[in-house]
C-alpha positions as a printed NumPy array, in Angstrom:
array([[ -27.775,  112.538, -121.083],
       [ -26.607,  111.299, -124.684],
       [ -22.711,  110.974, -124.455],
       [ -21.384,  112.253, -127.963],
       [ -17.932,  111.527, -129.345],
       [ -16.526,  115.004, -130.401],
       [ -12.961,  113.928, -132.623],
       [ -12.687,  113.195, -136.01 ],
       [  -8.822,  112.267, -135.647],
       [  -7.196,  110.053, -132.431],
       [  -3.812,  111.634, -133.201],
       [  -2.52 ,  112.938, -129.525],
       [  -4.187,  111.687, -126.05 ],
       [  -3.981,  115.704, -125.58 ],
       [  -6.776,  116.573, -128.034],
       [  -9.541,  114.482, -125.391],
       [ -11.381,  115.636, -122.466],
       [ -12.603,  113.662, -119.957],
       [ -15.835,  113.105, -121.704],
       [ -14.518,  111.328, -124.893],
       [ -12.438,  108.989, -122.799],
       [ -15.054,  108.095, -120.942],
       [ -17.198,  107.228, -124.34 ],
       [ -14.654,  104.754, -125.612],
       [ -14.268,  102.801, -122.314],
       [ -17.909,  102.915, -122.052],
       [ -18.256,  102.043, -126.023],
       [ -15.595,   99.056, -125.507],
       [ -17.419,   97.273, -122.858],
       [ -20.37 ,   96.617, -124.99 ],
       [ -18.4  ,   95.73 , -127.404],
       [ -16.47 ,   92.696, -125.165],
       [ -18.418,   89.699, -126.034],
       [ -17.417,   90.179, -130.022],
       [ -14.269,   90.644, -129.321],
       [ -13.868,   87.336, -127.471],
       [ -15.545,   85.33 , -130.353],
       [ -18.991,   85.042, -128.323],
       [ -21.213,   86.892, -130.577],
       [ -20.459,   87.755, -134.581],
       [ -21.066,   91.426, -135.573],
       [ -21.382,   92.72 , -139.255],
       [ -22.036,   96.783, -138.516],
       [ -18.542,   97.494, -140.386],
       [ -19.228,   94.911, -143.191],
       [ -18.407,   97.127, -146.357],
       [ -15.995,   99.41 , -144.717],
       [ -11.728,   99.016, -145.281],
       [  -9.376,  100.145, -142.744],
       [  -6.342,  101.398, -144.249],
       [  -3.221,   99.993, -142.296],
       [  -0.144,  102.583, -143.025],
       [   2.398,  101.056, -141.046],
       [   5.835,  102.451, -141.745],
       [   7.571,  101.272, -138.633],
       [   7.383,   97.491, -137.408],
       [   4.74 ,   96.493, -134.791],
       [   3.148,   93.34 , -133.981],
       [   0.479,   94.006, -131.208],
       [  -0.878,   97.074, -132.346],
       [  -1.301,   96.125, -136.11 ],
       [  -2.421,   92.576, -135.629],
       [  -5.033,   94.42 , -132.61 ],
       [  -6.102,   96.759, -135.747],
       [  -7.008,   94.502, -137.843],
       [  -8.779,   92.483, -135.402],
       [ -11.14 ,   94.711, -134.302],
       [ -11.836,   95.502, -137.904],
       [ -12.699,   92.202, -138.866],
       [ -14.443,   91.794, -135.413],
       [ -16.612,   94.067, -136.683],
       [ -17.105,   93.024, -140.084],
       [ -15.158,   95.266, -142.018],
       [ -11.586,   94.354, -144.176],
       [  -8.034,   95.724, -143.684],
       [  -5.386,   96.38 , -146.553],
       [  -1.886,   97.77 , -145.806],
       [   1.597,   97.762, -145.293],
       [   3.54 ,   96.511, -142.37 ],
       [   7.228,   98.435, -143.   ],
       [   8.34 ,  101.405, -145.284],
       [   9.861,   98.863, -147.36 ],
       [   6.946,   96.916, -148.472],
       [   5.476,  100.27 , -149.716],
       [   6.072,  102.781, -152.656],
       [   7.896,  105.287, -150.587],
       [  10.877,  102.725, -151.014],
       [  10.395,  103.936, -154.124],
       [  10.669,  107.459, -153.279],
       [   6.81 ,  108.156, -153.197],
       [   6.068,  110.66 , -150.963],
       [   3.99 ,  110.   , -147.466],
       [   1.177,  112.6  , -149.04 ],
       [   0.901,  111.005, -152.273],
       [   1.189,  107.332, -150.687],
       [  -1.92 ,  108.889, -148.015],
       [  -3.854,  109.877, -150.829],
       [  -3.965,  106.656, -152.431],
       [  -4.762,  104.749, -149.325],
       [  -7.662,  107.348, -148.394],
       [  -9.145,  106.392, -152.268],
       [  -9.323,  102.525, -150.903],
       [ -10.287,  103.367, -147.275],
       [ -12.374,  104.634, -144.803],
       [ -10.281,  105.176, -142.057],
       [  -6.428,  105.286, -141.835],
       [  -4.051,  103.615, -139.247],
       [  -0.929,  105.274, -139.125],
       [   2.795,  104.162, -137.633],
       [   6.226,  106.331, -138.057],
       [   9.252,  106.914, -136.695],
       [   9.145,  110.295, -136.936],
       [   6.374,  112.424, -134.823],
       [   3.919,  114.551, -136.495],
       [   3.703,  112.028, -139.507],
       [  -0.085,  111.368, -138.365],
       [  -0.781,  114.625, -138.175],
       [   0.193,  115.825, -141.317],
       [  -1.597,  112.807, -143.002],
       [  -4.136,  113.867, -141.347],
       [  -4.499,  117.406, -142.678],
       [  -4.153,  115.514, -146.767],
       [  -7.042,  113.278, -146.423],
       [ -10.787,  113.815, -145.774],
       [ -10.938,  110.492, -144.047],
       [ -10.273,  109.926, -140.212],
       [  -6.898,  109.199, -139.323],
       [  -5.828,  107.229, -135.791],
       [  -1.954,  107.581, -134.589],
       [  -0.71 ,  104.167, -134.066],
       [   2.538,  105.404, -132.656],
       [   5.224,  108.286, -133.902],
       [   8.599,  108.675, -132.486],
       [   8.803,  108.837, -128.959],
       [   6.005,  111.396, -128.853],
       [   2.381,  109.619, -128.724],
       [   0.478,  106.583, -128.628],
       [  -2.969,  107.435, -127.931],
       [  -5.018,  104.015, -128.402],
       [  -2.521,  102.467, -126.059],
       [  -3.433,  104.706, -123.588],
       [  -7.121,  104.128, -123.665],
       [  -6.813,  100.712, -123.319],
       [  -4.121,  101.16 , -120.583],
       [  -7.127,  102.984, -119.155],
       [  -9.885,  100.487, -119.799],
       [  -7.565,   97.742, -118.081],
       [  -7.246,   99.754, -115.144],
       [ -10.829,  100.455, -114.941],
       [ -12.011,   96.885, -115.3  ],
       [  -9.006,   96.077, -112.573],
       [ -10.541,   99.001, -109.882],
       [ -14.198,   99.95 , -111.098],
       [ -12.433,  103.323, -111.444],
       [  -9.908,  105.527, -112.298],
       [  -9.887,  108.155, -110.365],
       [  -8.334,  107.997, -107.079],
       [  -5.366,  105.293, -108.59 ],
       [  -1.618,  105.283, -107.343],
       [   0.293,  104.91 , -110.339],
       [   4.157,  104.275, -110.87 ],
       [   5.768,  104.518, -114.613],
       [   8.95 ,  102.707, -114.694],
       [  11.363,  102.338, -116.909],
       [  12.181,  104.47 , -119.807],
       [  10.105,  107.931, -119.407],
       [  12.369,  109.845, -121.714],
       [  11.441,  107.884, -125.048],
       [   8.469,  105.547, -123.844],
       [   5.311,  107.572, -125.885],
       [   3.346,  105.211, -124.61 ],
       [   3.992,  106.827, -120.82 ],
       [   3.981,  110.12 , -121.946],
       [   0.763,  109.617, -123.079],
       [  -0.628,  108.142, -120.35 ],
       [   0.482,  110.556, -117.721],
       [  -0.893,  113.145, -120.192],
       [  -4.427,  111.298, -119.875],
       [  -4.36 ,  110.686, -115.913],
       [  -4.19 ,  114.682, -115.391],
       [  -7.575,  114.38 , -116.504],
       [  -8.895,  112.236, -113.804],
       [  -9.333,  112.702, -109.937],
       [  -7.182,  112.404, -107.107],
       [  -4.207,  110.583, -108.954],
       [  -0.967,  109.848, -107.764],
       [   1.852,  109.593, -110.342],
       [   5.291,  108.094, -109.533],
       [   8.12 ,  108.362, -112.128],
       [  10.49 ,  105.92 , -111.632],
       [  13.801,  106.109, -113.994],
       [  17.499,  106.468, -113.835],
       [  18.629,  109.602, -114.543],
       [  19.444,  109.455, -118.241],
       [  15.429,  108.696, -119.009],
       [  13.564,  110.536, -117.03 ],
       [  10.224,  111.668, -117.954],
       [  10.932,  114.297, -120.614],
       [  10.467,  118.203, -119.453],
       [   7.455,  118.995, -121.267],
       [   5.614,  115.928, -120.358],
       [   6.25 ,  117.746, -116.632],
       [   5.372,  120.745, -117.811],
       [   1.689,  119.912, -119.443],
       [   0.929,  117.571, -116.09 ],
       [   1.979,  121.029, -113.686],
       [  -0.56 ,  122.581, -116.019],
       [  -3.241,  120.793, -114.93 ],
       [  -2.193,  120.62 , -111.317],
       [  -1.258,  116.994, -111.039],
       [   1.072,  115.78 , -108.34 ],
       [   3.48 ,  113.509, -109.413],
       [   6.898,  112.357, -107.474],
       [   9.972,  111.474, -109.427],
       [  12.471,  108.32 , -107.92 ],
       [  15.493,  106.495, -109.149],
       [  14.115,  103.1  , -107.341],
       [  10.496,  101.633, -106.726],
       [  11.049,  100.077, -103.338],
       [  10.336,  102.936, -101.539],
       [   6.566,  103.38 , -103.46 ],
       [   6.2  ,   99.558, -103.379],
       [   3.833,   98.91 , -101.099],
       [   1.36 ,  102.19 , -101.607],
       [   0.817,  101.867, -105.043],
       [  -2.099,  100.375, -106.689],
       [  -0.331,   99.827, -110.824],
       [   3.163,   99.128, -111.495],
       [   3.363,  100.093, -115.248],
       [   6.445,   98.537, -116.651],
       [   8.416,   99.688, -119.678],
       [  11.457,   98.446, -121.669],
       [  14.612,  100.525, -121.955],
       [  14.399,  100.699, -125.467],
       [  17.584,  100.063, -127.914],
       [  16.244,  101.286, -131.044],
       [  15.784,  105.001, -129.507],
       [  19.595,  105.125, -128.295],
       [  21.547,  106.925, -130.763],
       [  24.827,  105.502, -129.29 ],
       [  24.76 ,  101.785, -128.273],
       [  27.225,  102.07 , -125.481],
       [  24.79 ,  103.917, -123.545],
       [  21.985,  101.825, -124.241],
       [  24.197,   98.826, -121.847],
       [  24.794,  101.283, -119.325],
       [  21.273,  101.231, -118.455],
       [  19.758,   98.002, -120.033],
       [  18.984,   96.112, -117.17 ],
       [  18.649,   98.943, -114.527],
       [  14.854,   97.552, -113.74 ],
       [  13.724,   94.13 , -113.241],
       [  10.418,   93.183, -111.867],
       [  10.167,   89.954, -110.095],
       [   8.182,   88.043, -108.095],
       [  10.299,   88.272, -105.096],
       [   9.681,   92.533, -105.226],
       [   5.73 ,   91.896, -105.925],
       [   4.583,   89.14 , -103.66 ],
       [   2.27 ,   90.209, -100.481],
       [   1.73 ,   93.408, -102.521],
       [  -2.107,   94.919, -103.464],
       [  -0.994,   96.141, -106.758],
       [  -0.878,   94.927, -110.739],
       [   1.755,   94.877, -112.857],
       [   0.932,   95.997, -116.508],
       [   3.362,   96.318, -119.4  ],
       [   2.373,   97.781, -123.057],
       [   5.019,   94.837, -124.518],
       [   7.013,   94.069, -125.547],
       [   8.794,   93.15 , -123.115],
       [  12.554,   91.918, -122.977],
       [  14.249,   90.738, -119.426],
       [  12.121,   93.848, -117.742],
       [   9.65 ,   91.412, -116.212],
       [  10.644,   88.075, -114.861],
       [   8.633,   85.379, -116.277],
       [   7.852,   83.872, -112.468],
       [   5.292,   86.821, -112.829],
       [   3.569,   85.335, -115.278],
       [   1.496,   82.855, -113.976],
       [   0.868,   85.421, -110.662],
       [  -2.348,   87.274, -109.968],
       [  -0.224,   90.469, -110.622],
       [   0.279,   89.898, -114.628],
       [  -2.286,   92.113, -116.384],
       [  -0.012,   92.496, -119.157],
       [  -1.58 ,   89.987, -121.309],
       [  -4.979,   90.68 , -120.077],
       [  -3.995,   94.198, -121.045],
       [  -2.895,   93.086, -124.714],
       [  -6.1  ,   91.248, -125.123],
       [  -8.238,   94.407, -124.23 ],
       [  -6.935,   96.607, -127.358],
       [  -8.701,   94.564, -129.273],
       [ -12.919,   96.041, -127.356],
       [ -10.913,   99.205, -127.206],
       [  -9.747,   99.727, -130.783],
       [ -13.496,   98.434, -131.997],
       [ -15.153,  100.854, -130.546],
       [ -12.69 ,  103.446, -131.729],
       [ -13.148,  101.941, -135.832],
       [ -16.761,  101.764, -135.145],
       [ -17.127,  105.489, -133.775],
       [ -15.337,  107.589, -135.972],
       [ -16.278,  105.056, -139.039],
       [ -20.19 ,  105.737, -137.9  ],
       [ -19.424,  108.974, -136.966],
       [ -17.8  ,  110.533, -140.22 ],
       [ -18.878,  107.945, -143.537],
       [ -17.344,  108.686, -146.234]])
């Protein structure tokens, strides 16, 4: 059976089934030996990825443009609002419009959630969610995915915990969101009180019937689950600073908490005092094995919807 890929636009990790996941894992392991250097590819030579990045990243835009040159193809963009025209008081429509004249596919980062979206519906070109507000961060998930796969063989069947900030951490509210979709799952939330895993996220994963336990501490799920999925309590999303040292700090992951364990400890990064650096040089660190596999994952997502909708 020919696997298809059925989205034009990677803007929420809600808008996949099963299926499409499945073709981007499955599209990012052939793709593995270009991105580690071993074989040159030129099937994106001609082709411009437009990198919109209104908020500040590091990983994810430096990944980008990567896998776009990986593959052949060029990147031109921004890497803050202030290095673009809407400093200027451009708006994001007009600023989209000009970027979808130069590109052929559109990489998009923003405080604010929706921002994506609503590019999306102004341009005829397809448009991939880097990361808005605390809401989504699909490509991270799908290569949270594809680490776990090459980690297990499989997904389904995994005992996951989330830890850390769940109440603004899109990059765990997507994920949860895509492990509903897979088999026999366990999901543990692990926060203090103040950042739980937001309501809705809940609500969506009692949707689809997915068992999930939430706990204030991790030693009790230590030693039954299979990923420890670390997050950073995240300053820039506290509104009042106070509360933001209340809880910095509440989690750290050591060695000490790990050791004797059958698990992995993976981390989207980056991280601050979260993870202890004895960690590092462990068998558990996949978090830099983890970093290193956006850049087969976010190939194969430039190369499918670039093949898949030319302009």
């Amino acid at each position: 059976m020919i696997k298809i890929f059925k989205l034009k636009n990677i803007l929420s990790i809600k808008d996949f089934d099963r299926d499409d996941i499945e073709y981007i894992l499955d599209e990012a392991s052939k793709l593995e030996n270009i991105a580690q250097s071993k074989e040159i590819c030129e099937e994106l030579k001609g082709k411009i990825l437009g990198c919109m990045f209104f908020e500040p990243s590091t990983r994810t835009r430096l990944s980008f443009e990567t896998s776009m040159k990986r593959l052949g193809g060029e990147c031109i963009g921004f890497s803050s609002s202030g290095s673009s025209s809407v400093s200027k008081g451009e708006s994001i429509a007009d600023t989209a419009k000009m970027f979808e004249a130069y590109s052929d596919v559109l990489v998009i980062r923003h405080e604010i959630e929706g921002v994506s979206k609503f590019i999306s519906d102004v341009v005829d070109v397809p448009v991939i969610n880097a990361g808005d507000g605390s809401s989504q961060h699909p490509t991270q998930t799908l290569l949270d995915l594809y680490t776990i796969k090459k980690e297990f063989g499989h997904i389904d069947g995994i005992k996951i915990a989330l830890i850390g900030d769940l109440k603004y951490g899109r990059t765990v509210h997507s994920l949860a969101n895509a492990l509903g979709l897979f088999d026999n799952v366990e999901l543990y939330f692990v926060a203090p009180d103040e950042l739980k895993m937001p309501q809705e996220v809940l609500h969506d994963l009692d949707e689809m019937n997915m068992k999930y336990i939430q706990l204030e501490n991790v030693e009790p799920i230590i030693n039954d689950i299979d990923v420890l999925y670390v997050t950073r309590i995240q300053r820039e999303r506290f509104v009042d600073y106070d509360e933001y040292l209340k809880i910095k700090g509440a989690y750290v992951i050591n060695k000490k908490l790990v050791e004797g364990k059958d698990l992995i400890v993976m981390h989207p990064l980056p991280r601050i005092d979260e993870i202890s650096n004895d960690i590092d040089n462990t068998k558990y660190n996949k978090y830099f094995t983890q970093a290193f596999n956006a850049v087969p994952v976010r190939m194969a997502i430039l190369k499918t919807l670039i093949k898949n909708n030319p302009k």
